[in-house]
C-alpha positions in Angstrom: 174.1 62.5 113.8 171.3 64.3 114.2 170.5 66.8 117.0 170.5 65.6 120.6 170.3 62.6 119.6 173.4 61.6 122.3 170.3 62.9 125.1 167.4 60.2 123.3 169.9 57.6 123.0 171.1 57.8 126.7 167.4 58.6 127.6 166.3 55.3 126.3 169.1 53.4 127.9 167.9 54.7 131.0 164.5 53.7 130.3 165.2 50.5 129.1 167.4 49.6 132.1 164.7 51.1 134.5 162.1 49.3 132.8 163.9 45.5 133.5 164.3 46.3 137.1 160.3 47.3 137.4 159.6 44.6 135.7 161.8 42.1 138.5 158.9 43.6 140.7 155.5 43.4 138.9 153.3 40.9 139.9 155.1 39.9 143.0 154.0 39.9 146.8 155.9 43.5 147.3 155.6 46.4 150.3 153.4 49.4 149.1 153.8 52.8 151.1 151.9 55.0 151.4 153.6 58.5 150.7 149.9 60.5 150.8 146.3 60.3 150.2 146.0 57.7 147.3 150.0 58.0 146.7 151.5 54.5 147.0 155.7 54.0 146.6 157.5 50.8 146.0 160.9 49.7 145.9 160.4 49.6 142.0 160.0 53.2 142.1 163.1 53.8 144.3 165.4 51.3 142.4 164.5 53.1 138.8 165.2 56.3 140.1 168.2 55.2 141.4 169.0 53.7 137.8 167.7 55.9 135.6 169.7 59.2 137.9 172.7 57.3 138.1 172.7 56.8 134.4 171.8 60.4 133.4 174.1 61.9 135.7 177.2 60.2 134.7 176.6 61.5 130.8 175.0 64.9 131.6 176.6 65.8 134.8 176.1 69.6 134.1 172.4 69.3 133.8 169.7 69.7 136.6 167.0 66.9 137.9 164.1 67.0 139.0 162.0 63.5 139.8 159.3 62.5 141.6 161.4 60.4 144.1 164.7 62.9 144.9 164.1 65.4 147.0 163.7 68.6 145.2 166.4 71.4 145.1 166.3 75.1 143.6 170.1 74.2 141.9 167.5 73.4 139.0 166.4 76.3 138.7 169.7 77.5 137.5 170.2 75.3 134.8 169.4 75.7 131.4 168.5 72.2 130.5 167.3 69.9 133.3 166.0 66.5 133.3 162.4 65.6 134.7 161.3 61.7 135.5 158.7 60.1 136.6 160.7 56.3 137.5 157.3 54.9 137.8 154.1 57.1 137.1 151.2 54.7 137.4 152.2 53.4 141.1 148.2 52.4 141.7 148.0 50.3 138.4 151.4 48.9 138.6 150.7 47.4 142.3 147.2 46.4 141.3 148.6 44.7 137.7 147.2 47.0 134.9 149.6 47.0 132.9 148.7 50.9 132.1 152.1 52.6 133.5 155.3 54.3 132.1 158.9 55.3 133.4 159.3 58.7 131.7 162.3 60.7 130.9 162.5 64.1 129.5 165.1 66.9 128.8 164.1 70.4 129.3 165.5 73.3 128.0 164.3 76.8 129.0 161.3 75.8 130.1 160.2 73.7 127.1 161.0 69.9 126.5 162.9 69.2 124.1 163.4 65.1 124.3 161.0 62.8 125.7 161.1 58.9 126.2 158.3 56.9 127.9 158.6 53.1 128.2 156.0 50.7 129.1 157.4 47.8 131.0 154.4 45.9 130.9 154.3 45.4 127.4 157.9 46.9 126.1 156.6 49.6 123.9 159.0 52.4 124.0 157.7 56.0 122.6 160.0 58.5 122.0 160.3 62.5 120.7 162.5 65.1 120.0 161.4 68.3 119.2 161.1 69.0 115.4 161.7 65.5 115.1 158.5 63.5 115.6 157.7 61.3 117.6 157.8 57.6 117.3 156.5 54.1 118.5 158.6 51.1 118.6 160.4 53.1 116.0 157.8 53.8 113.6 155.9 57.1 113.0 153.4 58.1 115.2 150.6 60.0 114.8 147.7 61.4 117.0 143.8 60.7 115.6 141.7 62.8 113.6 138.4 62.9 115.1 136.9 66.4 115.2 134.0 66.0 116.9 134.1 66.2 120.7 130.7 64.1 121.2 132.4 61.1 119.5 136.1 61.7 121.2 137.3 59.2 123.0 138.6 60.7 125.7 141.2 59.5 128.1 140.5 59.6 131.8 141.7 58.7 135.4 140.2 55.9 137.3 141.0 58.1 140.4 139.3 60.6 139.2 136.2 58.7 137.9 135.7 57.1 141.6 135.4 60.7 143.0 132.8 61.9 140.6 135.1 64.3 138.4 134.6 62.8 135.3 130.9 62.4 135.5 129.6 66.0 134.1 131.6 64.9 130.9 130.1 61.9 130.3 126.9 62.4 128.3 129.1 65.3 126.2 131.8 62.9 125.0 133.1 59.0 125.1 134.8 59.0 128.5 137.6 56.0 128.8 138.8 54.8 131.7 143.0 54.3 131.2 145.7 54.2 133.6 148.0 57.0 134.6 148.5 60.5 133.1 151.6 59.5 131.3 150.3 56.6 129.9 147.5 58.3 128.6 149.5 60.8 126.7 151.7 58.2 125.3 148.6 56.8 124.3 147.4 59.8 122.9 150.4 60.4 120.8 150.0 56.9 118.7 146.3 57.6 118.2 144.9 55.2 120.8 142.6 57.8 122.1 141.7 61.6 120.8 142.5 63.4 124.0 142.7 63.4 128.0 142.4 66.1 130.6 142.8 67.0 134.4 141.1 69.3 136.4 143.0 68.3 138.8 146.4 69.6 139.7 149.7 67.0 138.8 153.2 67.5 138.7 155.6 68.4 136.1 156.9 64.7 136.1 153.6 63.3 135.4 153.4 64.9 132.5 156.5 66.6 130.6 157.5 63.7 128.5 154.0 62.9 127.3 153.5 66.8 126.5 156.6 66.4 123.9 154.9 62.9 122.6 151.6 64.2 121.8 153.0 67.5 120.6 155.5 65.7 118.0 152.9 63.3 117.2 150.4 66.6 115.9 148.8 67.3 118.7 148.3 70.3 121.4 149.1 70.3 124.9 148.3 73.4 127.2 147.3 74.7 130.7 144.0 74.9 131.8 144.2 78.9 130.3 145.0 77.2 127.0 148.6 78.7 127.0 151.6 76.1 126.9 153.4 74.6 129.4 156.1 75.6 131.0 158.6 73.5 132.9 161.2 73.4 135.7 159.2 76.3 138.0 160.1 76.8 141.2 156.9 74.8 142.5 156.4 71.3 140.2 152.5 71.5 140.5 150.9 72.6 137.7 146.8 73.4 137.9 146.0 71.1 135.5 146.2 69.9 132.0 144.4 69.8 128.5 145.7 67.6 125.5 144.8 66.8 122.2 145.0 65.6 118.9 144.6 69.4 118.1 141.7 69.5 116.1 139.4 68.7 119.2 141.6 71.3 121.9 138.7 74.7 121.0 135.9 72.6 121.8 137.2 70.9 124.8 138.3 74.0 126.2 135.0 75.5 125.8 133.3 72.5 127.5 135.7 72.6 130.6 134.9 76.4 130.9 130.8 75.4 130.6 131.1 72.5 133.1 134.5 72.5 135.1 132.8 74.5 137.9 130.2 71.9 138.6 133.7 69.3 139.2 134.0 68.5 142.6 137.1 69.4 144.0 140.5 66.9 144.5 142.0 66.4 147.6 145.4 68.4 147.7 148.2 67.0 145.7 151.8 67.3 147.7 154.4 69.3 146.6 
């Protein structure tokens, strides 16, 4: 057996599992909350959290959690390797049936993930990664695109994001595409289906560890607005904000956020 490859196999159990009880929900007359501005919560989120911790927990019980739907605690902090999931990132498209949204699962260790599954249970395409292992698609080899030329990248971006005028200083300087959430769009990313995605505006470590480890794996580059990597399981889940890409375009993209990112305007406050 291969390294941590208990952690994938139980990670894509989880998935898998949480996946068949979203799907129980999608595209049926369900309650949407409202947990913030623009932040909706379902009973699908709640029930795959429920799954996907339960699950987790009973095979790893010494390692941490952090999720989107638990309340946080600093025990994480003193673990070594601690699990981050989003049970639903996508809420918006999910309750408005695009079927552009993901249960992710990573593993974490030190700071850096080290296993990542993502499952679409719109369509059933499961992508998974461990580190120095690839990352793969349905079980086949994934790879991220080669363009190399920012004005043709096709590059990944949030409805949200688009309707507030974020996205619109970037449009004549590259092929701006509207996708679903973060997640999916990395997953996306990491089997070529677009050459890159970034966020000016600030989203939680859940959104976007296990899609970090699926475009890295797949060849590409993932990094902090200040072009240094990411680090996970910090005291505070928000992170500023997020550049990925196939690697080849990651240089020019960061030098067009630094020439236009000021002229953004700026996201109403994300919680946590």
């Amino acid at each position: 057996m291969t390294a941590l490859s208990r952690e994938r196999e139980v990670a894509v159990e989880a998935a898998r599992a949480a996946a068949t009880i979203i799907r129980r929900y999608y595209k049926t007359d369900l309650q949407v909350e409202m947990k913030g501005h623009d932040d909706p919560l379902t009973a699908a989120d709640r029930d795959s959290n429920t799954c996907i911790q339960e699950m987790l927990a009973a095979a790893f019980p010494d390692d941490g959690w952090l999720s989107e739907e638990t309340a946080d605690s600093t025990d994480r902090l003193g673990r070594r390797r601690v699990w981050i999931v989003d049970p639903l990132d996508g809420t918006k498209e999910f309750t408005q049936q695009i079927p552009e949204f993901c249960v992710c699962i990573a593993l974490v260790e030190d700071g850096r993930p080290i296993v990542a599954v993502e499952i679409n249970p719109a369509v059933d395409q499961l992508f998974c990664a461990v580190r120095g292992q690839g990352t793969t698609v349905d079980g086949a080899p994934a790879r991220v695109s080669g363009q190399r030329d920012v004005a043709q990248a096709e590059v990944l971006a949030s409805r949200s994001e688009d309707k507030r005028g974020e996205w619109d200083v970037f449009k004549p300087r590259c092929k701006v595409v509207l996708t679903g959430s973060v997640a999916f769009k990395l997953a996306e990313m990491s089997a070529g289906r677009g050459d890159a995605t970034f966020t000016l505006t600030p989203k939680n470590e859940w959104d976007i560890c296990a899609g970090s480890l699926l475009v890295e794996e797949a060849g590409g580059r993932v990094t902090g607005l200040d072009g240094r990597p990411l680090q996970f399981n910090q005291p505070s889940p928000l992170r500023p904000g997020m550049v990925a890409s196939n690697g080849a375009l990651h240089d020019g993209l960061m030098a067009l956020i630094a020439e236009l990112g000021d002229q953004v305007p700026k996201a109403p406050p994300r919680r946590r």
